[in-house]
TORLOVEX-723257 format. One record per residue (C-alpha): residue in one letter; z, x, y. Coordinates in nm, 4 decimals. Each point is the difference from the previous one (the first is absolute). Layout:
<pts>
   type         up       east      north
      A          Z          X          Y
...
</pts>
This chain:
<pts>
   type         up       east      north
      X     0.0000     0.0000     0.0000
      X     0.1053     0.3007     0.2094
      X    -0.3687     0.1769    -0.0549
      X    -0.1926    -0.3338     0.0825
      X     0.1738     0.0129     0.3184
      X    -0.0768     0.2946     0.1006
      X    -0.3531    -0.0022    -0.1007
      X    -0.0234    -0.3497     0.2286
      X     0.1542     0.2374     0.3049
      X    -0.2168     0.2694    -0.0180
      X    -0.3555    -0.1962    -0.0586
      X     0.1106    -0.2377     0.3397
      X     0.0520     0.3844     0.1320
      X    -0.3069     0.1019    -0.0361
      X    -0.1703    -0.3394     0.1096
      X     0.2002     0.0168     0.3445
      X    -0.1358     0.3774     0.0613
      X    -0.3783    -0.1194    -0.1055
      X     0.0388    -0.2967     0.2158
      X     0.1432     0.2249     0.2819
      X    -0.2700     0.2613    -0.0487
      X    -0.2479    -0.2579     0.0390
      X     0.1405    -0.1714     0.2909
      X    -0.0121     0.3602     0.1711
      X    -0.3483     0.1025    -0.0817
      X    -0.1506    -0.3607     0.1175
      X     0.2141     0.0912     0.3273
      X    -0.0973     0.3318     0.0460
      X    -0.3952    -0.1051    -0.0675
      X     0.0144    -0.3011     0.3442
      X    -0.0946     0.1008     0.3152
      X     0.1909    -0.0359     0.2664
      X    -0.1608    -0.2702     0.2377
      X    -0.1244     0.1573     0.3374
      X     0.2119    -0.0055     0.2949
      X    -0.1755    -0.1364     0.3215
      X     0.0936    -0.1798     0.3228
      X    -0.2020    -0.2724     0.1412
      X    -0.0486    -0.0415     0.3733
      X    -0.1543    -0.3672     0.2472
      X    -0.2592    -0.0097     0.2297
      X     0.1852    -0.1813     0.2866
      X    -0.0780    -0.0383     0.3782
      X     0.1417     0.2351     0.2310
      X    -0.0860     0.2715     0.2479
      X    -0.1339     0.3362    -0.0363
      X     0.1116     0.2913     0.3036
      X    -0.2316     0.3427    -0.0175
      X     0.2471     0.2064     0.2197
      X     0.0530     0.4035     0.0461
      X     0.3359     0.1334     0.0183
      X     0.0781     0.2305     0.2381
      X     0.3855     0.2192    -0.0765
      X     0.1372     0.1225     0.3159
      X     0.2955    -0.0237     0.2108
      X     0.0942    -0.1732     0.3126
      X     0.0761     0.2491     0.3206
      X     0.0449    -0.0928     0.4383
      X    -0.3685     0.0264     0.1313
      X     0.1543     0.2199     0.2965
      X     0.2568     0.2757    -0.1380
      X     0.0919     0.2771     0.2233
      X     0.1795     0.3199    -0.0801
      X     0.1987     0.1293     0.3130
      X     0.0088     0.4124    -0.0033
      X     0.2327     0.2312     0.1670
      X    -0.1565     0.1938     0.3277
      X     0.2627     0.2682    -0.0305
      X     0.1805     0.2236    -0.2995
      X     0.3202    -0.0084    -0.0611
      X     0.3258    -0.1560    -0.1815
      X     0.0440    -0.3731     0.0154
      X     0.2547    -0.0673     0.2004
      X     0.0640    -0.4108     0.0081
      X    -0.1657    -0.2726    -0.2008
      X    -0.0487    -0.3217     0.1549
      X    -0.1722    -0.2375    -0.1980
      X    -0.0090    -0.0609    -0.3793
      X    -0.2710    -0.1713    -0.2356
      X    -0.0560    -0.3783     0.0648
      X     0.1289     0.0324     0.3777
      X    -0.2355    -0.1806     0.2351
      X    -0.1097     0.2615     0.3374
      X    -0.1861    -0.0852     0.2870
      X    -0.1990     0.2884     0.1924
      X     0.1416     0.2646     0.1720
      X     0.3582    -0.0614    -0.2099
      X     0.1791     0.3012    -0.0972
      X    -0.0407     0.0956    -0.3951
      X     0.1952     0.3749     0.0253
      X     0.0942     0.2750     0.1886
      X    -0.0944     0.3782    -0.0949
      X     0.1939     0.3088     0.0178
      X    -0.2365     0.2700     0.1845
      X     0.0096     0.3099    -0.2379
      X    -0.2656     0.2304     0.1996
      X    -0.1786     0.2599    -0.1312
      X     0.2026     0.3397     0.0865
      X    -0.3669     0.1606     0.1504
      X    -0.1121    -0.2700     0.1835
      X     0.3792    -0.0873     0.1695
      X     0.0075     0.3918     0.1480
      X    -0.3797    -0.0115     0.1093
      X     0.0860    -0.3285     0.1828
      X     0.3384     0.1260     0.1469
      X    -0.1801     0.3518     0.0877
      X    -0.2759    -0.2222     0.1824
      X     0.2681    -0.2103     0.1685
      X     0.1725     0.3502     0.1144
      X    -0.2928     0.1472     0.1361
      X    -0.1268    -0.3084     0.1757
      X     0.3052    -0.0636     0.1734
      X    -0.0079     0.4000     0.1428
      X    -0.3667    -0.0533     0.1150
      X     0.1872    -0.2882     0.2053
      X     0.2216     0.1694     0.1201
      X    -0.1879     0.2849     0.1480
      X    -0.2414    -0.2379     0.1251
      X     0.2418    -0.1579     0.1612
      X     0.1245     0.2659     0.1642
      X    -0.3462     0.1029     0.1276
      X    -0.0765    -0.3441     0.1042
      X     0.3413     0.0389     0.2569
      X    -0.0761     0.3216     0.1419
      X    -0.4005    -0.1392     0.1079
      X     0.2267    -0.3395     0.0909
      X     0.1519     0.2398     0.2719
      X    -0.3058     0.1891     0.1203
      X    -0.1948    -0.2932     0.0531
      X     0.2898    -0.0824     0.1664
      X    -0.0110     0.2807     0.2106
      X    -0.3887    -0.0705     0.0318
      X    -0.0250     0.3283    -0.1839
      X    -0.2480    -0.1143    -0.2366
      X    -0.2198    -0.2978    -0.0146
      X     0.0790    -0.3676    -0.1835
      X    -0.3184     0.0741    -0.2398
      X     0.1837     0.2643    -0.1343
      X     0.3710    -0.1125     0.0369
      X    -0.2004    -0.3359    -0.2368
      X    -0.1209     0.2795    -0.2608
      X     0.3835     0.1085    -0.1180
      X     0.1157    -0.3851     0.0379
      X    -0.2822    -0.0803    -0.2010
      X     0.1165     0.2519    -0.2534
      X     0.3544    -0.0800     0.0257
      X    -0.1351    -0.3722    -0.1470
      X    -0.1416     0.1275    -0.2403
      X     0.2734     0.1920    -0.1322
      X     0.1974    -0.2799     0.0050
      X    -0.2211    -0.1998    -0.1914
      X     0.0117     0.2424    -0.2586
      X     0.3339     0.0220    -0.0669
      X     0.0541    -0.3360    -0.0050
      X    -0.2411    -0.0470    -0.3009
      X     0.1720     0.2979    -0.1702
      X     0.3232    -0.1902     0.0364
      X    -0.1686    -0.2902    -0.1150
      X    -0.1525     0.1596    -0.3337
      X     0.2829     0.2252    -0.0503
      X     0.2742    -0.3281    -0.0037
      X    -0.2714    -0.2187    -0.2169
      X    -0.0323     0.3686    -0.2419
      X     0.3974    -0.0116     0.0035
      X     0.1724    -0.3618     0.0163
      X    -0.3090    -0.2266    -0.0655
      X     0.0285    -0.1298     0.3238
      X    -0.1402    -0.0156     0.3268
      X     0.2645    -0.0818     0.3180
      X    -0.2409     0.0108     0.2479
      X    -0.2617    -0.2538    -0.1482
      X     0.2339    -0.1969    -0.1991
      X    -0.2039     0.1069    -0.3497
      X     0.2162    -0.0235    -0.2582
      X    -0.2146     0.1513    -0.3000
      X     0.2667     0.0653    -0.2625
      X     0.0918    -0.3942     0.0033
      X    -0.2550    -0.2038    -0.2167
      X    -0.0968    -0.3612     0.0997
      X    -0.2065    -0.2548    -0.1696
      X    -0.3435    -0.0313     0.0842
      X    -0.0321    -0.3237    -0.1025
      X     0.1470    -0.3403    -0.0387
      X     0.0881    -0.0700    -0.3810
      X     0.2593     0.0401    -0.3331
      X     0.1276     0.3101    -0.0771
      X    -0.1279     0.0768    -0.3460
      X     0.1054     0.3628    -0.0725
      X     0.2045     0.2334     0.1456
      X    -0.0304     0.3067    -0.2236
      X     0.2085     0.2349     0.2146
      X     0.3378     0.0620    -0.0033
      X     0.3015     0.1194     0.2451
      X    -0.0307     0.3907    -0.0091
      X    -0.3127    -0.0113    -0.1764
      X    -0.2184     0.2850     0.1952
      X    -0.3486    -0.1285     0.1463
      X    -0.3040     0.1355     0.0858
      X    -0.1960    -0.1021     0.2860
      X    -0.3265    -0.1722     0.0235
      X    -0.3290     0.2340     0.1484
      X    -0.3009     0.1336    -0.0888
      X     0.0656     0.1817    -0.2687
      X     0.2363    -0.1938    -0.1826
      X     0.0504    -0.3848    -0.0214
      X     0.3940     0.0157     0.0430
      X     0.2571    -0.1626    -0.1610
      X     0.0079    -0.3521    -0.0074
      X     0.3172    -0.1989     0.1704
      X    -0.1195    -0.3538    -0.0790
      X    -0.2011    -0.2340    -0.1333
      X    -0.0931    -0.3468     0.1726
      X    -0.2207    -0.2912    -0.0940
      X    -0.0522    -0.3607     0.1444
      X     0.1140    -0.1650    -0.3247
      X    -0.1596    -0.3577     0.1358
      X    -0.3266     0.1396    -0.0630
      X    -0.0620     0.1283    -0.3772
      X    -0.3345     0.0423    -0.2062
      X    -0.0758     0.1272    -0.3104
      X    -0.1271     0.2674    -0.1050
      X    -0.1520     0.0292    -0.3706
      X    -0.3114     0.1261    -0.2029
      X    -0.2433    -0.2077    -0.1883
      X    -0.2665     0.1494    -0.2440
      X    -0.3227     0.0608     0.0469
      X    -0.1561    -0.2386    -0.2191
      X     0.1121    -0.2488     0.2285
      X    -0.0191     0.1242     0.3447
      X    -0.3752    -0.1250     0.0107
      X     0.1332    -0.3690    -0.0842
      X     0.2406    -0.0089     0.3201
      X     0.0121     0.0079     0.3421
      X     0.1693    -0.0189     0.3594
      X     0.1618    -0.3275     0.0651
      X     0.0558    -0.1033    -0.3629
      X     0.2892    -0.1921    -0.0485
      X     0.3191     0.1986    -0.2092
      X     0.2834    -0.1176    -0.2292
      X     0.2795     0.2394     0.0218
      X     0.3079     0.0457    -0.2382
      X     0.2247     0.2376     0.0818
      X     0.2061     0.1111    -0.3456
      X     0.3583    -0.0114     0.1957
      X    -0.0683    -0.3552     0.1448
      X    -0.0192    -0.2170    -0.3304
      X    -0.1795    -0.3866    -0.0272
      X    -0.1472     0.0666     0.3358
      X    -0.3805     0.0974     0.1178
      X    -0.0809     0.1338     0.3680
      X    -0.3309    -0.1252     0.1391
      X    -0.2333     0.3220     0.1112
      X    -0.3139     0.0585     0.2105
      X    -0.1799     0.2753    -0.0825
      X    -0.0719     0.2373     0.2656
      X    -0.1402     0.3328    -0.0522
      X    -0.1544     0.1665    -0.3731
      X    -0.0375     0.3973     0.0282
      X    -0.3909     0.1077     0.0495
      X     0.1030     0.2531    -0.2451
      X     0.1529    -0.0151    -0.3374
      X     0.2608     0.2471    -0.1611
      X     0.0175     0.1909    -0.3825
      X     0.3190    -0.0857    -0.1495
      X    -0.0037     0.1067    -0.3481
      X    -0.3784    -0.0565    -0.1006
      X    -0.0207    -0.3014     0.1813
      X    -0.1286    -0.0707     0.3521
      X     0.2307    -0.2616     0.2507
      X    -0.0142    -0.1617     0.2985
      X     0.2035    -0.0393     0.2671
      X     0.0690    -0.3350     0.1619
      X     0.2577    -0.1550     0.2778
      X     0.0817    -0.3511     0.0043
      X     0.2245    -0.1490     0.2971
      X     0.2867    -0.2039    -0.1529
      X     0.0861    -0.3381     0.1440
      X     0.3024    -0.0137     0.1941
      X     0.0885    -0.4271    -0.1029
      X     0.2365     0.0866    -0.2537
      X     0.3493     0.0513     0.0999
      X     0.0513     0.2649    -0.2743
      X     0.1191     0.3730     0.1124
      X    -0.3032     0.2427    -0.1581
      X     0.1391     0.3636     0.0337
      X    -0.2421     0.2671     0.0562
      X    -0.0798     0.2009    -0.3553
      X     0.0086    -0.3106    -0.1994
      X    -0.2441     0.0121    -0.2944
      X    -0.2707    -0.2920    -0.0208
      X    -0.2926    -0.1113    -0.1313
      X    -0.3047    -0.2140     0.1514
      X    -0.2381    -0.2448    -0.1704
      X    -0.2908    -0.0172     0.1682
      X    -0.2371    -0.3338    -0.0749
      X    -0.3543     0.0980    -0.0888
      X    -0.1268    -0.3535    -0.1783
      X     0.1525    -0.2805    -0.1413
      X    -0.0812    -0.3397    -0.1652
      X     0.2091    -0.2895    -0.0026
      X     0.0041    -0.2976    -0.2257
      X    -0.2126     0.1811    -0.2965
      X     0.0253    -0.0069    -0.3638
      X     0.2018     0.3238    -0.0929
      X     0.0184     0.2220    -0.3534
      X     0.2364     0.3029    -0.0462
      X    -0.2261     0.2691    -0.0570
      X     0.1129     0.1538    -0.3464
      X    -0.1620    -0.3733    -0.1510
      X    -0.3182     0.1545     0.1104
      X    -0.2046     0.1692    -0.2800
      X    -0.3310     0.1994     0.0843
      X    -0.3686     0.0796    -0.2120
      X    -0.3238     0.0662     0.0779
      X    -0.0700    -0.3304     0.0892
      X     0.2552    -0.0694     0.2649
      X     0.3854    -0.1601     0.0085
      X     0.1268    -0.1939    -0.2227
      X     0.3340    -0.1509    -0.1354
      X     0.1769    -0.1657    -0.3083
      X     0.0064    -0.3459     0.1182
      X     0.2167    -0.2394    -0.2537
      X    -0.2465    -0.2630    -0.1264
      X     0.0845    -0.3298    -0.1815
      X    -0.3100    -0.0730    -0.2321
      X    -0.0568     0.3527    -0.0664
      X    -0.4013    -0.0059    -0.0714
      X    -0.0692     0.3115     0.1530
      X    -0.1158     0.2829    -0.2182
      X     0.1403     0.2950     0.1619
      X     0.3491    -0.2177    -0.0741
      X     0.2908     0.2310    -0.0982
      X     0.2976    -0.1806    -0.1451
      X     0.3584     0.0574    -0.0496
      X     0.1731    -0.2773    -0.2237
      X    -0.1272    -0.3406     0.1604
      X    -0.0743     0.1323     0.3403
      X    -0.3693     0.0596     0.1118
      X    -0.1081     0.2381     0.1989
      X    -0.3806    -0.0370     0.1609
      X    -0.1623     0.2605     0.2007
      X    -0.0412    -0.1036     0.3686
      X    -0.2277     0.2057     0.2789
      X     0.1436    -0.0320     0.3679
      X    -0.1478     0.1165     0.2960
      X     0.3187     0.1751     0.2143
      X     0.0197     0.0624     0.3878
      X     0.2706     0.1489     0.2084
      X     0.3284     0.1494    -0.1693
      X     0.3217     0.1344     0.1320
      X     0.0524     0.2281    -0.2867
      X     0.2233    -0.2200    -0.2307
      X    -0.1680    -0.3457     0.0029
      X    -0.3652    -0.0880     0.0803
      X    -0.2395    -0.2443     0.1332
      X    -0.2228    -0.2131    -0.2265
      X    -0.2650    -0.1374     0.1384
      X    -0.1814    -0.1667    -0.2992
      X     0.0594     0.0006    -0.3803
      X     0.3783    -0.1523    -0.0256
      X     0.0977    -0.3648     0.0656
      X     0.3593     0.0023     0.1847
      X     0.2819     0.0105    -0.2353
      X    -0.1922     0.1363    -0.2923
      X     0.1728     0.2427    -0.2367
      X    -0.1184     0.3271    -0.0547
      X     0.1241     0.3032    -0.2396
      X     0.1576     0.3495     0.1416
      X    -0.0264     0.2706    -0.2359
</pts>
């Protein structure tokens, strides 16, 4: 009884690993069925627009530059003050140069002896034309050269206080203070108290003190590629979004596009300027990071396909369109669903969906590999 058992254990054994064998096999031999998406032609709109990547900057930024060298000595404004013209933005400490201070005090010196003696020569002809010892014409000569001499060493006293304290007493010229040349917002001040300076001149463009820009005015200033420089022009409308300012788009008009265009790494740009409209009550900070959409077609109201349905041959564009009788004979089916070859004739295209102009009934169903 024990052995018939056993024998009945073993033989439904080996029937569950045939039966399991089997079941893998058929499993192993089905293919899997092909993954695909399917996509509607539906009405909409289709926008050709370049992009343009740039940033938004003041259309009038000025750098203010020190006329003198030396140590700063005072700051008075900081970045984001507002300064009107002629306002006081620091004051420099003189540090002259060693050669030039002795050449202007040794100028000063000998200017004010050539007074001096003239001076005294003047007096003694002052006392002979007195004495109608010698005529006015030449009693005028040594006055005449007494003036002179004065004028002189006034303008050595001038240069040598201007080459020495920055200043000026006797014209009021104050060189070593810096004032704002314009009206405007402080944007940078990159020096700092005891920071040395140099000054501003032919030679050299001199340290800067300040930087000020009408921030009611900005523009901006991008690039745009040139496969699509030919498409736009002056006047276009723009659509601005600046990457800091989120859910909202500035209104442009553009205003200028570079004659020339620019290699930056193997490819050729553009450079553009748009004015930004000043209706939104938004603060836009100069340096912000933006990009423009610039509208070169559109169509509104058309039938509209997203461009991976689209399939191309020989022959033209075509599409998987789902059919219901299924008669065609280039039909390719996948259970019960049909799938019929369908030419379309396309038009404009934004680069993710596309314009059909004929070929595609609204609403129709269509395959996306």
């Amino acid at each position: 009884m024990f052995k018939k058992i056993v024998k009945i254990i073993l033989v439904l054994i080996v029937i569950a690993l045939l039966a399991g064998g089997l079941y893998f096999l058929v499993k192993r031999n089905q293919q899997a069925p092909e993954q695909f998406e399917v996509e509607s032609v539906v009405t909409g709109s289709i926008i050709n627009k370049a992009v343009a990547s740039g940033s938004i900057v003041p259309r009038r930024e000025v750098t203010i530059k020190s006329r003198v060298s030396g140590v700063v000595e005072k700051r008075h404004v900081s970045p984001g003050d507002i300064v009107v013209r002629g306002q006081l933005l620091a004051k420099i400490t003189v540090v002259p140069d060693a050669v030039t201070l002795n050449s202007a005090q040794a100028r000063f010196e000998t200017a004010r002896i050539s007074v001096k003696n003239a001076r005294v020569e003047r007096d003694r002809r002052r006392q002979l034309f007195r004495e109608k010892l010698i005529s006015k014409d030449e009693y005028d000569k040594y006055q005449f050269d007494y003036d002179i001499k004065r004028e002189e060493l006034q303008g050595a006293e001038s240069n040598l206080e201007l080459i020495r304290d920055g200043g000026n007493g006797s014209s009021g010229t104050v060189s070593n203070e810096v004032r704002s040349t314009v009206d405007g917002t402080v944007l940078d001040v990159p020096v700092k108290e005891g920071e040395s300076v140099t000054e501003t001149n032919n030679f050299n463009e001199g340290t800067t003190i300040a930087s000020i820009a009408d921030m009611t005015d900005m523009v901006f200033v991008g690039t745009v590629d040139e496969s699509e420089v030919g498409r736009i022009q002056e006047g276009m409308a723009l659509q601005i979004s600046i990457g800091a300012i989120e859910d909202q788009i500035f209104d442009g008009v553009l205003e200028f596009i570079s004659p020339k265009g620019n290699n930056t790494e193997g490819t050729v740009q553009f450079e553009l300027r748009a004015a930004l409209s000043s209706g939104s009550d938004v603060t836009v900070r100069a340096g912000y990071s933006a990009n423009a959409d610039i509208v070169l077609d559109r169509r509104d109201d058309v039938l509209t396909l997203d461009e991976r349905a689209l399939r191309f041959s020989d022959d033209g564009v075509f599409v998987l369109m789902r059919t219901v009788d299924g008669q065609s004979a280039d039909q390719q089916s996948e259970g019960s669903t049909q799938w019929a070859r369908q030419q379309v004739e396309i038009g404009l295209s934004d680069g993710i969906r596309v314009e059909i102009i004929d070929g595609l009934p609204e609403g129709a169903v269509v395959k996306v590999p």
